[in-house]
C-alpha positions in Angstrom: 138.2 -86.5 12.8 135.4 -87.7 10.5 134.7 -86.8 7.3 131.7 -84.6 8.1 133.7 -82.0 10.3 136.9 -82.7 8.5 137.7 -79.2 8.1 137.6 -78.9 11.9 140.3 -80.1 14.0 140.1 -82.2 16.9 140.5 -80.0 20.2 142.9 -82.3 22.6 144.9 -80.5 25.6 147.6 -78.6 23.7 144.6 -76.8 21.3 141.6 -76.5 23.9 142.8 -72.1 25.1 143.1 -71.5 21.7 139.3 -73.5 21.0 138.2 -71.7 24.1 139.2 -68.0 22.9 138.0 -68.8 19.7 134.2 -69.9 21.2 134.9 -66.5 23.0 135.7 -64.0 19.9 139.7 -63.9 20.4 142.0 -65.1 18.5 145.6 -66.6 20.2 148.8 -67.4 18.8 152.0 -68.5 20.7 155.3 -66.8 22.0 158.7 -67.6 22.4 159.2 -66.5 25.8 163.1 -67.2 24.8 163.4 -65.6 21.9 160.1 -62.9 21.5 158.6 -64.7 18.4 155.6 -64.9 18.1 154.4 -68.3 15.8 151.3 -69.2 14.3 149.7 -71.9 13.8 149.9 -73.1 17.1 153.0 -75.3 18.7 154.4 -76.5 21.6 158.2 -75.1 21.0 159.5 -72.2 19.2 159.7 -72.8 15.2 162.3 -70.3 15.3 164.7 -71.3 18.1 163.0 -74.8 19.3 162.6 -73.9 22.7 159.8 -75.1 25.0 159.1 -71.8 26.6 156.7 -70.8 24.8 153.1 -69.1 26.0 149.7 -68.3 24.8 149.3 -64.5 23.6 146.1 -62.7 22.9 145.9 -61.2 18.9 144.7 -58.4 18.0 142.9 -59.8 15.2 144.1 -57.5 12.3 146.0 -58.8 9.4 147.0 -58.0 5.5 146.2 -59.9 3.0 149.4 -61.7 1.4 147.7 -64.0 -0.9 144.5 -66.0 -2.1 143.2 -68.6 -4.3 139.5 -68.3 -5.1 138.0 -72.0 -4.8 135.5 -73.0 -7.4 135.4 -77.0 -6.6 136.0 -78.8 -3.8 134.5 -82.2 -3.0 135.4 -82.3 0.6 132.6 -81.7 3.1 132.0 -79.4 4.6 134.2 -77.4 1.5 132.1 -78.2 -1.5 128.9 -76.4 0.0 131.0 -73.2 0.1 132.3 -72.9 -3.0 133.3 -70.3 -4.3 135.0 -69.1 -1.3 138.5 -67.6 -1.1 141.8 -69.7 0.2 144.0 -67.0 1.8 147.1 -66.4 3.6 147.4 -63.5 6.0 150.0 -61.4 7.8 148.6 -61.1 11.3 149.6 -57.6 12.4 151.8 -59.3 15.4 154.0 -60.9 12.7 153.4 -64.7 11.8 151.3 -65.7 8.6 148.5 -67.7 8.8 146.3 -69.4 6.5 142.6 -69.1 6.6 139.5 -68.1 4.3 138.3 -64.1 3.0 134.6 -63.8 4.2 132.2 -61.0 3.2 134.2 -59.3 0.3 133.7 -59.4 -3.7 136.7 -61.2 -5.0 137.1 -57.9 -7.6 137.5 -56.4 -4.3 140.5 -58.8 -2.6 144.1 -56.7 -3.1 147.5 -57.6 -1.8 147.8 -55.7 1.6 144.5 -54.8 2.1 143.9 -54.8 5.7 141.2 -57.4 7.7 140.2 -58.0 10.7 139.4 -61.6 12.5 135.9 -62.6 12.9 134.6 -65.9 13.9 132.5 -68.8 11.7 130.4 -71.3 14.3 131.5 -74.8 12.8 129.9 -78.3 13.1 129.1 -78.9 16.6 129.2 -75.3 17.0 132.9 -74.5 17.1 134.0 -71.6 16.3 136.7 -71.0 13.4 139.1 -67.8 12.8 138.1 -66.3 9.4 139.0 -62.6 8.2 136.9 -59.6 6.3 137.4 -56.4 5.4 138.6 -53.9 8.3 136.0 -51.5 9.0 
């Protein structure tokens, strides 16, 4: 990763469906085909019961907002030509949190639980990132 896109990862095997559905507008997470759990951010075995059989589930895309940090400095590239921008953590409606940035709302306006919905940023080299707004 170099420091020009070092906000976005490096797609390898494991990561390219959930790169893919992101270039395409969904949103994946992964499930415990042992145990039900769905997990996010994306692994190859269950968090929650370490198994292996785990799969790739479509998201709905809503969320609640759990908490945020409104960023008025950050040096890091692509970062510092954002700022301010709001650092969140979600509850995606399927169940794991996630952490991820508030687009396209007032920061008098952010409120625990308010309800979002994914939308999708096009990063360096044109890849697409999993952001949230306001649910309309």
């Amino acid at each position: 990763m170099s420091a020009a896109n070092a906000a976005v990862p490096d797609i390898d095997a494991f990561t390219r469906p959930y790169w893919n559905a992101a270039a395409e507008g969904r949103l994946l997470l992964r499930r415990c085909r042992a145990c039900a759990r769905p997990h996010h951010y994306p692994r190859e075995f269950c968090p929650y019961c370490w198994s292996e059989d785990v799969e790739w589930e479509r998201a709905s895309g809503r969320a609640t907002l759990y908490t945020w940090s409104v960023v008025h400095r950050n040096d890091l590239p692509p970062f510092g030509d954002r700022v301010p921008y709001v650092a969140a953590v979600v509850d995606l409606a399927e169940g794991p949190r996630m952490m991820t940035e508030v687009v396209d709302c007032a920061e008098a306006d952010l409120r625990i639980g308010m309800e979002l919905q994914v939308v999708f940023r096009r990063e360096a080299g044109e890849r697409a990132v999993p952001v949230f707004g306001p649910r309309r």
